[in-house]
Backbone and ligand atoms as CSV (ligand in chain L), in Angstrom:
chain,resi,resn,atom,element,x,y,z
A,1,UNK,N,N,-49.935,-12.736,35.659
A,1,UNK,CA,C,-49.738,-12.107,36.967
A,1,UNK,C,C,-48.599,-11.087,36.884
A,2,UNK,N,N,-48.890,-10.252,37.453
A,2,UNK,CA,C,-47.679,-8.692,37.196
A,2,UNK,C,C,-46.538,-9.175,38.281
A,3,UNK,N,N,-45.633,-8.617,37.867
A,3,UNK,CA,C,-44.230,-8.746,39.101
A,3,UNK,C,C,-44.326,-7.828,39.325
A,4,UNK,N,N,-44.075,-8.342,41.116
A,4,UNK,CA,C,-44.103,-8.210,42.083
A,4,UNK,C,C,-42.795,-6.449,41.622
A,5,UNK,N,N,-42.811,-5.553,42.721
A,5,UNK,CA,C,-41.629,-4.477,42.686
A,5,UNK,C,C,-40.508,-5.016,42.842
A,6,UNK,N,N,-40.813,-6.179,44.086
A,6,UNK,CA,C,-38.835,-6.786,44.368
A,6,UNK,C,C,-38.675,-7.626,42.850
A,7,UNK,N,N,-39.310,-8.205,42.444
A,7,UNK,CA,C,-38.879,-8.806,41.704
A,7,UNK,C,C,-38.157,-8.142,40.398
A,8,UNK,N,N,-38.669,-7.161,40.439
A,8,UNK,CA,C,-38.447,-6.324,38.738
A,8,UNK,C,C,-37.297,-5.790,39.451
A,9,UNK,N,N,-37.054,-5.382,40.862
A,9,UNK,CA,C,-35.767,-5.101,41.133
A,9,UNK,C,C,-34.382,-5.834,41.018
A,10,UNK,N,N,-35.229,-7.324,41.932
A,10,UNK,CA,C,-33.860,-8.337,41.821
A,10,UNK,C,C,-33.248,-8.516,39.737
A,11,UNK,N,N,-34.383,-8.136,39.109
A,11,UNK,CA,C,-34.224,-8.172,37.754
A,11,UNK,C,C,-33.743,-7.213,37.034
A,12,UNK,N,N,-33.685,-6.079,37.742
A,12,UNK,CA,C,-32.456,-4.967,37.512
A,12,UNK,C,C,-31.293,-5.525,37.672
A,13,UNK,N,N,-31.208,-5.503,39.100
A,13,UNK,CA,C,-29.919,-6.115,39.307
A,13,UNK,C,C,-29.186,-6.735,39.158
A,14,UNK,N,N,-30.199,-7.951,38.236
A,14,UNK,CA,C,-29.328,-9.135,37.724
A,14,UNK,C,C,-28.940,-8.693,36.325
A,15,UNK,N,N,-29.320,-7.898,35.534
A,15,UNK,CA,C,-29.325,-7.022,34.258
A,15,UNK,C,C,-28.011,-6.191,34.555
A,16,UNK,N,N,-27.994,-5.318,35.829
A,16,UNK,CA,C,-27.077,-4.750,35.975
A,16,UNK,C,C,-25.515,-5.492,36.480
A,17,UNK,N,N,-25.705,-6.539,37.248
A,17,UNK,CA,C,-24.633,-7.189,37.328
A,17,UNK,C,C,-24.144,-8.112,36.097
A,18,UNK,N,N,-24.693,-8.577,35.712
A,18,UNK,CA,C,-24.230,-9.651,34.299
A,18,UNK,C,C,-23.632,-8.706,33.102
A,19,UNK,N,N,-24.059,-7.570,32.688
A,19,UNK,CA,C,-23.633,-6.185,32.146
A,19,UNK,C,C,-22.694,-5.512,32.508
A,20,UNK,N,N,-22.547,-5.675,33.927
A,20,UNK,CA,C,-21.089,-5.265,34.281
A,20,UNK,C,C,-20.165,-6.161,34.324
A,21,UNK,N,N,-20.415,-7.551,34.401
A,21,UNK,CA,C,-19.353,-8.730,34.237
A,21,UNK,C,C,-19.105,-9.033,33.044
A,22,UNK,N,N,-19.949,-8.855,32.263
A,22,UNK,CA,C,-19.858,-9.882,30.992
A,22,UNK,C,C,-18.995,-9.117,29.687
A,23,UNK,N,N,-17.539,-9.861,29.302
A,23,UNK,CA,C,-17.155,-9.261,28.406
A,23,UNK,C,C,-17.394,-8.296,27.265
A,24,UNK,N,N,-18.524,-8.785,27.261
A,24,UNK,CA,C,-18.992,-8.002,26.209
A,24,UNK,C,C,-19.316,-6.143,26.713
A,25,UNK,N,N,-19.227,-6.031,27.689
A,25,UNK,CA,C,-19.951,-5.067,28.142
A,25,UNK,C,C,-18.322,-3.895,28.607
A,26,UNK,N,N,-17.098,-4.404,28.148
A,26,UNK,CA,C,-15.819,-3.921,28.340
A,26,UNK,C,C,-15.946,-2.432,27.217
A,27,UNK,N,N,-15.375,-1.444,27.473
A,27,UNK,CA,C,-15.860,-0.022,26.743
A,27,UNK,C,C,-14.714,-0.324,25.320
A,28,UNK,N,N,-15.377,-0.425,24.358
A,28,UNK,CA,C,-15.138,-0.334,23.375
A,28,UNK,C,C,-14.967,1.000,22.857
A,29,UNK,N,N,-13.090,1.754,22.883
A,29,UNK,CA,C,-13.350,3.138,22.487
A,29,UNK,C,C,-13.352,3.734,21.057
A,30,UNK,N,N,-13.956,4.464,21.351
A,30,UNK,CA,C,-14.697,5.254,19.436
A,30,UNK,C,C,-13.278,5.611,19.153
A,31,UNK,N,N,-13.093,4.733,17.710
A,31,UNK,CA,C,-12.005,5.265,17.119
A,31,UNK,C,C,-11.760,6.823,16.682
A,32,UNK,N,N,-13.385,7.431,16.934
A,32,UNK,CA,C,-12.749,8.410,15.938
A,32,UNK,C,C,-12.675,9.697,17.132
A,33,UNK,N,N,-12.493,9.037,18.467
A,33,UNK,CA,C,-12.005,10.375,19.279
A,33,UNK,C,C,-10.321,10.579,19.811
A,34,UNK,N,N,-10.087,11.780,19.838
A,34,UNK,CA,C,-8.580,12.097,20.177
A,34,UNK,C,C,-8.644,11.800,21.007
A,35,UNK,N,N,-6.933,11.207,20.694
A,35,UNK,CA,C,-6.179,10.139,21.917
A,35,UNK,C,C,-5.451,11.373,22.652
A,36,UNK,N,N,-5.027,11.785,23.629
A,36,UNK,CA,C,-4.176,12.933,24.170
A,36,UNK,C,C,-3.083,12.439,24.836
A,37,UNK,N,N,-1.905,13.311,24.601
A,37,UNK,CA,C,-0.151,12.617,24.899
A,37,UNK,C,C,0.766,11.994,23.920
A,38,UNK,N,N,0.228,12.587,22.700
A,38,UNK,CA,C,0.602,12.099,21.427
A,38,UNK,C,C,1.416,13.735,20.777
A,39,UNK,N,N,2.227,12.894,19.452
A,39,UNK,CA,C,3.180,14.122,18.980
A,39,UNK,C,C,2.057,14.896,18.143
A,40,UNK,N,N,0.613,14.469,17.999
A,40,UNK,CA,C,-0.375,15.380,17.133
A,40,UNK,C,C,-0.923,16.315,18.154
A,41,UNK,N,N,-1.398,17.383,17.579
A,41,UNK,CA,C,-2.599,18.237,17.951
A,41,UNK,C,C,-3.921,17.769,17.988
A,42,UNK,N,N,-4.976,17.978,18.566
A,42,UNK,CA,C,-6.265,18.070,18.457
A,42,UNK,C,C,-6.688,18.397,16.852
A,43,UNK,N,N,-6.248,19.292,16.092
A,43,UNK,CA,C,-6.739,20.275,15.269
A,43,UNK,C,C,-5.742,19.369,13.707
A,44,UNK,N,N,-4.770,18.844,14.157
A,44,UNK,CA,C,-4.029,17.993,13.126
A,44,UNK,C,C,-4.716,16.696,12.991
A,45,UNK,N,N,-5.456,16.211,13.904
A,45,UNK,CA,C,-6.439,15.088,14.246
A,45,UNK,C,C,-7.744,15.257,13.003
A,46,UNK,N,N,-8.254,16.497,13.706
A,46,UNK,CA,C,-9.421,16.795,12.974
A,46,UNK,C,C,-9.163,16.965,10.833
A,47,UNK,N,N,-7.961,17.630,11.329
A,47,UNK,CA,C,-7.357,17.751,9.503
A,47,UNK,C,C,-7.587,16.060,9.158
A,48,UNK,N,N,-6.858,15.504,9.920
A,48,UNK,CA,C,-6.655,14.279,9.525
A,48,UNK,C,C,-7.636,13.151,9.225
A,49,UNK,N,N,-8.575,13.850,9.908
A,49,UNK,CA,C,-9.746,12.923,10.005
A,49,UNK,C,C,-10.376,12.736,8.206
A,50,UNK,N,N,-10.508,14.252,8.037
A,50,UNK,CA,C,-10.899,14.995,6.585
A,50,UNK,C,C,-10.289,13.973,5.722
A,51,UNK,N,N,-8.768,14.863,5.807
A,51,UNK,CA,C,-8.201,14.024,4.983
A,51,UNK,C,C,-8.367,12.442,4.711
A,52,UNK,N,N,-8.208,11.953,5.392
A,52,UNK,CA,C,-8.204,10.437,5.493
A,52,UNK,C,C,-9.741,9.670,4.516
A,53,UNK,N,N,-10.957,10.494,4.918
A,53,UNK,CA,C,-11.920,10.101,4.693
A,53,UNK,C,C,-12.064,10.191,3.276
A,54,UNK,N,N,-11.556,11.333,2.283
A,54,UNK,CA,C,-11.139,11.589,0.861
A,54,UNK,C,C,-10.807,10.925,0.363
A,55,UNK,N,N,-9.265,10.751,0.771
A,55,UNK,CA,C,-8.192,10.142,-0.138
A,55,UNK,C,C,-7.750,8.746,0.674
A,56,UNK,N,N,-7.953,8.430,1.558
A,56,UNK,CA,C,-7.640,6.877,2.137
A,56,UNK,C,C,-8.675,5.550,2.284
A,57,UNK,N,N,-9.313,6.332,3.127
A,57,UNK,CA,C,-11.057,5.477,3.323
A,57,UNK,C,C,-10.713,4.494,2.769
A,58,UNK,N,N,-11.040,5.123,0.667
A,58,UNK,CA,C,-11.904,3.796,-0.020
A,58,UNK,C,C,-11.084,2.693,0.021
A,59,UNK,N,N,-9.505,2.578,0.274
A,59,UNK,CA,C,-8.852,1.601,0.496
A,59,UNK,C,C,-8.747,0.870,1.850
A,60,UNK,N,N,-8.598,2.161,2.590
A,60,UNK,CA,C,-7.948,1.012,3.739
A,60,UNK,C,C,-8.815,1.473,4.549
A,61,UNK,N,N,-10.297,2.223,4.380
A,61,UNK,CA,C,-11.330,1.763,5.482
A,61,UNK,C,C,-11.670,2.932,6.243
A,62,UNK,N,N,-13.141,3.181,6.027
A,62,UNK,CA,C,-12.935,4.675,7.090
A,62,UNK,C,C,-12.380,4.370,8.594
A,63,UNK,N,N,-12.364,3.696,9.042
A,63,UNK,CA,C,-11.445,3.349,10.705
A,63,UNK,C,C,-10.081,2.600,10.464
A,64,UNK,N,N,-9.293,2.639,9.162
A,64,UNK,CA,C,-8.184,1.632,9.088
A,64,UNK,C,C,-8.385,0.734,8.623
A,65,UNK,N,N,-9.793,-0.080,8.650
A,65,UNK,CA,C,-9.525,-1.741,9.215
A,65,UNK,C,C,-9.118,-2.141,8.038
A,66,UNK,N,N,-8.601,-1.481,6.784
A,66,UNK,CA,C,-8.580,-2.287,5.329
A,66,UNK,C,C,-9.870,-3.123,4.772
A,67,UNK,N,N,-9.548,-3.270,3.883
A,67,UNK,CA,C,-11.118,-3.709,2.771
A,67,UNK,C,C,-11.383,-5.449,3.059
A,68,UNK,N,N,-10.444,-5.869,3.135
A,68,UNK,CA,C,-10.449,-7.793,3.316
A,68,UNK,C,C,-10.140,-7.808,4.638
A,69,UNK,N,N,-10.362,-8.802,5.200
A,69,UNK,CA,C,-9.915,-9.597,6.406
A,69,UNK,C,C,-8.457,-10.233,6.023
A,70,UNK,N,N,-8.131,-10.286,4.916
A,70,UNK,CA,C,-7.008,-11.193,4.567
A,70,UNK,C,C,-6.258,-10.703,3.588
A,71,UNK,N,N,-5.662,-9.965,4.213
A,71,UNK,CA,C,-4.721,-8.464,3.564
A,71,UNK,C,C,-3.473,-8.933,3.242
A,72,UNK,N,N,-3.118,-10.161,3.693
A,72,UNK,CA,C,-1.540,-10.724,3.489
A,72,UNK,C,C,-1.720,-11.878,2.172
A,73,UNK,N,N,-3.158,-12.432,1.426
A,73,UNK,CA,C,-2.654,-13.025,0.592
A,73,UNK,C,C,-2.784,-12.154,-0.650
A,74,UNK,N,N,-2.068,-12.328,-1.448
A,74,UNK,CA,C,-2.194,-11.354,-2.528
A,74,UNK,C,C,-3.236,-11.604,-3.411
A,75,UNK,N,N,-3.684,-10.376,-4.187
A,75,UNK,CA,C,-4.691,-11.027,-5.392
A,75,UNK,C,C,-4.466,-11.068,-6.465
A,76,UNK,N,N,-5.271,-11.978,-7.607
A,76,UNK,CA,C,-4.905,-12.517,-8.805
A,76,UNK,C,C,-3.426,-12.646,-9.285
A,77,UNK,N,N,-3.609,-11.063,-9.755
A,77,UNK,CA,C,-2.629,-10.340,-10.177
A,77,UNK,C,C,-0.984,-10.133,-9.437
A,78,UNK,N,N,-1.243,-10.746,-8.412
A,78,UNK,CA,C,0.235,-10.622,-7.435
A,78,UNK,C,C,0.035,-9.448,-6.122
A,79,UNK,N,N,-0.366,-8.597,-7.190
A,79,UNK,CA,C,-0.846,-7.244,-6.092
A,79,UNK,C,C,-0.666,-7.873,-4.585
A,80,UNK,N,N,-0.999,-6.228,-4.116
A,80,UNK,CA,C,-2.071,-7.206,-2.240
A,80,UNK,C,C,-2.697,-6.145,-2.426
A,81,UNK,N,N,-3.827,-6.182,-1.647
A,81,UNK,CA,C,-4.865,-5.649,-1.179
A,81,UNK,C,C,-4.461,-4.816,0.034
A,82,UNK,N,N,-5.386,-3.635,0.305
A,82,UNK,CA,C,-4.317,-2.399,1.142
A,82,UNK,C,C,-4.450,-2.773,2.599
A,83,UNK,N,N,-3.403,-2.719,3.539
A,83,UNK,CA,C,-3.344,-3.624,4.246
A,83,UNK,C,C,-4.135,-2.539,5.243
A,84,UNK,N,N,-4.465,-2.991,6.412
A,84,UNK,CA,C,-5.301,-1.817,7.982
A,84,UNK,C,C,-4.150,-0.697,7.863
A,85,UNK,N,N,-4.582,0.456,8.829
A,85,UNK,CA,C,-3.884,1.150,8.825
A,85,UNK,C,C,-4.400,1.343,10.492
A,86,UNK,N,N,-5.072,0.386,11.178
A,86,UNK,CA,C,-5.208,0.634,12.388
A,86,UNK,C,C,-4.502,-0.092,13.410
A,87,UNK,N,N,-3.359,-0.460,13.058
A,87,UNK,CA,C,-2.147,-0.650,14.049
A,87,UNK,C,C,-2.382,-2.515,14.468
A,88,UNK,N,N,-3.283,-2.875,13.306
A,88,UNK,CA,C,-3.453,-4.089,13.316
A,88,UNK,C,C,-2.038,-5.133,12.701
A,89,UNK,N,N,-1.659,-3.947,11.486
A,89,UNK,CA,C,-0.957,-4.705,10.528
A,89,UNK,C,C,0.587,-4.167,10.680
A,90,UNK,N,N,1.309,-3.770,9.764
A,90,UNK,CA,C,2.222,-3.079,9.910
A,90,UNK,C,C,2.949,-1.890,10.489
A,91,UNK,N,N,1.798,-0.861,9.755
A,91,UNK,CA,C,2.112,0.532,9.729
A,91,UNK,C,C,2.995,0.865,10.782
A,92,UNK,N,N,2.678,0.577,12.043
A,92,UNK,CA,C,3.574,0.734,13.662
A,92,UNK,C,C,4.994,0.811,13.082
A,93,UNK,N,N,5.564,-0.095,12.301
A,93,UNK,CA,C,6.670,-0.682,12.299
A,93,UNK,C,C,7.746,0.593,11.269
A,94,UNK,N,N,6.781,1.782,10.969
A,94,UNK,CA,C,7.658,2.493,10.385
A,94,UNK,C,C,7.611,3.740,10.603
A,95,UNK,N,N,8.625,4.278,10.883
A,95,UNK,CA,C,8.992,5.968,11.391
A,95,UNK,C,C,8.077,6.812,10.574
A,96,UNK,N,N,7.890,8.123,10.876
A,96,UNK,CA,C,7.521,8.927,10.128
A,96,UNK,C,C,7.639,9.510,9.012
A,97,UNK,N,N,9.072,9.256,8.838
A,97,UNK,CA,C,9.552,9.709,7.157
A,97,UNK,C,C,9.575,8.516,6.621
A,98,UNK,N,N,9.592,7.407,6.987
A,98,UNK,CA,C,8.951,5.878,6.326
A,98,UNK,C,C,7.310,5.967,5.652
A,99,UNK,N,N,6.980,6.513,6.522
A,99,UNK,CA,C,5.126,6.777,6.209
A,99,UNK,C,C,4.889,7.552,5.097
A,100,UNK,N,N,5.721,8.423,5.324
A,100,UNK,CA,C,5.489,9.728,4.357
A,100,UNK,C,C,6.015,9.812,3.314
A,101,UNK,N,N,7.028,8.319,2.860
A,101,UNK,CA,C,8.043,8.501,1.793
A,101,UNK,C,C,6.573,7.668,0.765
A,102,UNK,N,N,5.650,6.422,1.928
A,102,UNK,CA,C,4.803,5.907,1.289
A,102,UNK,C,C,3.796,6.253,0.694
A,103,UNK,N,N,3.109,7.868,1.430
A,103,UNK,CA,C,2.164,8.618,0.988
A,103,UNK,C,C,2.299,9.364,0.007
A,104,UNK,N,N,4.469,9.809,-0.283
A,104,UNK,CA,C,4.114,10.394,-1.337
A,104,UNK,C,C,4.339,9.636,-2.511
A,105,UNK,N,N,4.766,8.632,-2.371
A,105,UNK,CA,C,5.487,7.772,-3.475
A,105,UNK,C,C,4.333,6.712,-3.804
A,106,UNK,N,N,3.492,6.322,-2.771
A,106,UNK,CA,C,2.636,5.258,-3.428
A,106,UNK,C,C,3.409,3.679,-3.157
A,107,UNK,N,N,2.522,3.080,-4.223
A,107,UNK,CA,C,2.874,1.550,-4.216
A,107,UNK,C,C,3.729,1.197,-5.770
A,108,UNK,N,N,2.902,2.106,-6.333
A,108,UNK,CA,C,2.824,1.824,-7.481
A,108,UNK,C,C,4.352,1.641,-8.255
A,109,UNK,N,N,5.834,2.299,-7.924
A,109,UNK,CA,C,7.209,1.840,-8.632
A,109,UNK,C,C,7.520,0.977,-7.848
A,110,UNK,N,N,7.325,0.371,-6.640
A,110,UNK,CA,C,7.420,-0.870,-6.509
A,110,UNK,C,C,6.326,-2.137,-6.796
A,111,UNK,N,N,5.600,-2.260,-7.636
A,111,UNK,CA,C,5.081,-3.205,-8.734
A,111,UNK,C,C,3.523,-3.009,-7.106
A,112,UNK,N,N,2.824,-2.095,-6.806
A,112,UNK,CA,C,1.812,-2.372,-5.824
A,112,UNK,C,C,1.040,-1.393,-6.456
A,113,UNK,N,N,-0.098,-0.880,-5.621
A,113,UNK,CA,C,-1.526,-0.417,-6.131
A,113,UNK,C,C,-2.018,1.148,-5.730
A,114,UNK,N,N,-1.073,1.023,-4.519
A,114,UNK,CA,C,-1.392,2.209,-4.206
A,114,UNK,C,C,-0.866,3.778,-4.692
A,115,UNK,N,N,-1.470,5.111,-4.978
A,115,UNK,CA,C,-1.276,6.149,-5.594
A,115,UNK,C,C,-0.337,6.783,-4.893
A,116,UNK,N,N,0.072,7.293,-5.559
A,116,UNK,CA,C,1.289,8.832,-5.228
A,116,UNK,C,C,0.069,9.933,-4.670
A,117,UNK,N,N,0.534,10.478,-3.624
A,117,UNK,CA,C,0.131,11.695,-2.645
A,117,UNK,C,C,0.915,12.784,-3.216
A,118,UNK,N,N,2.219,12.471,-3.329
A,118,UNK,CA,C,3.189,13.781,-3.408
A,118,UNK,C,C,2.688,15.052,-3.956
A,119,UNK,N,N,2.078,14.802,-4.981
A,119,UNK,CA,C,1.264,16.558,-6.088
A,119,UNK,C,C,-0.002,16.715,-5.234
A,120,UNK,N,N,-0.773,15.892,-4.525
A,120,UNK,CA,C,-2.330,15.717,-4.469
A,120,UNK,C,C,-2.584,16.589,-2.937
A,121,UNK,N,N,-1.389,16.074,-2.066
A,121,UNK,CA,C,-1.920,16.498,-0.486
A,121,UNK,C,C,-0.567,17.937,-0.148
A,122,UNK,N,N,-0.813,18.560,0.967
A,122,UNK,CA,C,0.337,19.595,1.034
A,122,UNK,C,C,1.030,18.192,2.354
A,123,UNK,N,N,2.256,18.689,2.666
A,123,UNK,CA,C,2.610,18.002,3.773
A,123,UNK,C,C,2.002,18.204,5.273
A,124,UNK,N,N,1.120,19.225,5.290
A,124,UNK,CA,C,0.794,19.769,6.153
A,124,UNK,C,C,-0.749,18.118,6.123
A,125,UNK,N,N,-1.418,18.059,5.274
A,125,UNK,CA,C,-2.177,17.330,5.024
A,125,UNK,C,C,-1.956,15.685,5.083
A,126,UNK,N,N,-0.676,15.672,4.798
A,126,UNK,CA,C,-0.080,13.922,4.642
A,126,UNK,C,C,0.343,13.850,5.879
A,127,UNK,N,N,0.684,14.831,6.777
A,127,UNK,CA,C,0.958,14.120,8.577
A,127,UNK,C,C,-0.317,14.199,9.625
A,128,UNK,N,N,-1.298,15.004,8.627
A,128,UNK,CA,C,-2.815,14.911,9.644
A,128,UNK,C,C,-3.116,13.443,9.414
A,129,UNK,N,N,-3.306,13.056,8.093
A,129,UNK,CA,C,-3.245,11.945,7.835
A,129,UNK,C,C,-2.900,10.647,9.013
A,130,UNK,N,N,-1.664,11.185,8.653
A,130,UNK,CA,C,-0.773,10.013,9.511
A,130,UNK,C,C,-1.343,10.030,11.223
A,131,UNK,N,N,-1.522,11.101,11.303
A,131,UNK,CA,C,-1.907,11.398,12.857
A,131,UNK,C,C,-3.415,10.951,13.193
A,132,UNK,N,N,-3.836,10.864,12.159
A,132,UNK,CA,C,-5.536,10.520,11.720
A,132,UNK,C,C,-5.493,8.863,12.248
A,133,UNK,N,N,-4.424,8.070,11.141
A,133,UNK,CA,C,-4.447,6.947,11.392
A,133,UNK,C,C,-3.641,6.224,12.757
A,134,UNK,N,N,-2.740,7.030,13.209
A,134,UNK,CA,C,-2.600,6.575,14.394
A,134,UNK,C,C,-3.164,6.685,15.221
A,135,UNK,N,N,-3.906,7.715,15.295
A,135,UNK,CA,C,-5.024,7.958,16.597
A,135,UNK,C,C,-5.741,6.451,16.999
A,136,UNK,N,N,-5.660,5.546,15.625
A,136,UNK,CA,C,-6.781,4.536,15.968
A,136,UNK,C,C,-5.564,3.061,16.332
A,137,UNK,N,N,-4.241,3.562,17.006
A,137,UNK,CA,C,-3.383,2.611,17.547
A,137,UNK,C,C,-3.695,2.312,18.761
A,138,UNK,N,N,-4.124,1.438,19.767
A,138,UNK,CA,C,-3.781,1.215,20.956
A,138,UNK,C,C,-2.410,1.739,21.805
A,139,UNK,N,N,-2.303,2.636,23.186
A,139,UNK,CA,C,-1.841,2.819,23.592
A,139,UNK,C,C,-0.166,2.311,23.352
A,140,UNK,N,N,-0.124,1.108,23.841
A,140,UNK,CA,C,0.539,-0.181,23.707
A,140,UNK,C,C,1.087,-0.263,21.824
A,141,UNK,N,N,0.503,0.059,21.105
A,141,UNK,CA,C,1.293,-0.566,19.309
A,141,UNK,C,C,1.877,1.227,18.887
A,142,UNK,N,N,1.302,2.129,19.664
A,142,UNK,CA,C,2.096,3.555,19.660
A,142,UNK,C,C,3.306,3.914,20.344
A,143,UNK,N,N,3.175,3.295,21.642
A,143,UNK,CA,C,4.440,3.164,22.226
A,143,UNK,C,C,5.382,2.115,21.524
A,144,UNK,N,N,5.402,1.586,20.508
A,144,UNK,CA,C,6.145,0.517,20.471
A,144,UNK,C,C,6.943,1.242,19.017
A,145,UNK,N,N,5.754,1.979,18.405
A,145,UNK,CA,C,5.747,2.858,17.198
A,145,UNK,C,C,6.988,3.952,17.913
A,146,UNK,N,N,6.458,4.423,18.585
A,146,UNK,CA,C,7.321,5.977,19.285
A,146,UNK,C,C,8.467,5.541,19.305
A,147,UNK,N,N,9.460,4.104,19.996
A,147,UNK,CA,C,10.780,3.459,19.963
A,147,UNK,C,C,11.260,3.514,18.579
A,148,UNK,N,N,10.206,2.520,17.703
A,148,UNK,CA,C,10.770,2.940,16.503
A,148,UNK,C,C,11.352,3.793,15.851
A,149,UNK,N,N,10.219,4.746,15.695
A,149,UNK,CA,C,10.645,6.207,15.421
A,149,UNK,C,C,11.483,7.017,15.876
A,150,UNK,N,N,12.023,7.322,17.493
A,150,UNK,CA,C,12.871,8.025,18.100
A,150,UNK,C,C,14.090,7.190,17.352
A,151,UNK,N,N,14.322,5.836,17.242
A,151,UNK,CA,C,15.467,5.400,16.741
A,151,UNK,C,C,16.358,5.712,15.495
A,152,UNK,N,N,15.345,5.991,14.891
A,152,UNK,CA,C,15.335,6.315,13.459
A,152,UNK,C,C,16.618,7.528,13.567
L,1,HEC,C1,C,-6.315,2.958,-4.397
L,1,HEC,C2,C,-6.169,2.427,-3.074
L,1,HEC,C3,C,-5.369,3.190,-2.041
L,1,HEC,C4,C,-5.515,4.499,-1.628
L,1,HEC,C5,C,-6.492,5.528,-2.147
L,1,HEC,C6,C,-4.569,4.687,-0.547
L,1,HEC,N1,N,-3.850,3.540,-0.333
L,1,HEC,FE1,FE,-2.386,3.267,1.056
L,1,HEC,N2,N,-2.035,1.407,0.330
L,1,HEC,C7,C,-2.752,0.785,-0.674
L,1,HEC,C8,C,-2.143,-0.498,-0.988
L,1,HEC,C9,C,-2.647,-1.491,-2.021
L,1,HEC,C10,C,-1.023,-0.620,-0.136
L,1,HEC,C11,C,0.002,-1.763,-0.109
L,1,HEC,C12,C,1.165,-1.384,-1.018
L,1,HEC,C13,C,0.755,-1.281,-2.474
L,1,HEC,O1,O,0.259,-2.242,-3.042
L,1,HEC,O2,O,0.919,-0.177,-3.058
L,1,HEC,C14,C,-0.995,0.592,0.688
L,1,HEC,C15,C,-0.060,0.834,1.664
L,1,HEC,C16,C,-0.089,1.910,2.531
L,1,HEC,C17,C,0.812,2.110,3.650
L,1,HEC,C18,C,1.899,1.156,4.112
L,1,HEC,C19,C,1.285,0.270,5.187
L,1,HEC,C20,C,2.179,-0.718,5.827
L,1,HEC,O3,O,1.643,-1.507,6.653
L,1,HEC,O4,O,3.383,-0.761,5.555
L,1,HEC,C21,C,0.461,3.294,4.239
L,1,HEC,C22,C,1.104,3.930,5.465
L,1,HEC,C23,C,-0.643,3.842,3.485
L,1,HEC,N3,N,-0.951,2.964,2.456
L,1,HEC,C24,C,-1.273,5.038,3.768
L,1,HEC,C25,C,-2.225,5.629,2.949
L,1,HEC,C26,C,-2.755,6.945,3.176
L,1,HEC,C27,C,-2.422,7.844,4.353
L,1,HEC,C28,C,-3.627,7.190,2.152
L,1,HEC,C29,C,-4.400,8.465,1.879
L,1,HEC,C30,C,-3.640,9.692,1.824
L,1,HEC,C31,C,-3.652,6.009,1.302
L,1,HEC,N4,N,-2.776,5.081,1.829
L,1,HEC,C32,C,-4.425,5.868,0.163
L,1,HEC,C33,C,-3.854,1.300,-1.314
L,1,HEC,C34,C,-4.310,2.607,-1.222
């Protein structure tokens, strides 16, 4: 037997209300659009995006999220594994010339994994970067970042 019109309506509606209640249905925003009110440009964003996808990605994830779920135990070797860079893990916690001393210096003279930037990117390229990966901070772990940093 076909339903009835009210019915396929009340069945909108119940589609449409449970969709608008139901957690799941909260806007999940695309990491990869500019955040605006930030110390980047639009156009340092977009550099950054580039960049990032090259030379960062294969470690720490085309959106940040890092390669493991479990970035704090180390592997075999002592190493760690490269931690998010999406404001999950650390990164917040260090100024800009903190970031950039890491991009150009690497991991690697302090006994870690990650490469030297310094010869590879211009600086113009290592703060799109940076601006790349903060874009994907929550409001809230940027402001907390920005204190940091002004302190500095
Ligand atoms: C070969 C893998 C690899 C690549 C490529 C790489 N990283 Fe890393 N990164 C790591 C690892 C591993 C660490 C942790 C420290 C270590 O072991 O060297 C790290 C640490 C960091 C940190 C410090 C994070 C924190 O929470 O303190 C930043 C910032 C960072 N990387 C940014 C970048 C950027 C930007 C790029 C690209 C320009 C990049 N990394 C490319 C592996 C990598």
């Amino acid at each position: 037997m076909p339903l009835s019109t009210s019915k396929l309506i009340h069945l909108l509606l119940l589609t449409v209300f449970l969709y608008g209640c139901s957690p799941d249905a909260k806007e999940i925003p695309d990491p990869f659009l500019y955040k605006k009110g930030r110390w980047y440009t639009e156009y340092q964003f977009s550099v950054g995006k580039t960049v990032f996808a090259s030379n960062c990605a294969q470690c720490h994830g085309n959106a940040g999220q890092g390669l493991v779920d479990d970035w704090k135990t180390p592997n075999p070797d002592g190493t760690f594994p490269p931690p998010p860079l999406n404001g999950t893990a650390h990164s917040w916690h260090h100024s800009t010339e903190v970031l950039l001393e890491t991009i150009n210096n690497g991991g690697i003279p302090i006994g870690g994994n990650m490469p030297a930037f310094k010869e590879v990117l211009s600086d113009e390229e290592k703060l799109a970067a940076i601006a790349f990966f903060q874009n994907l901070w929550d409001d809230e772990t940027y402001a907390k970042w920005l204190k940091i940093n002004n302190s500095n």
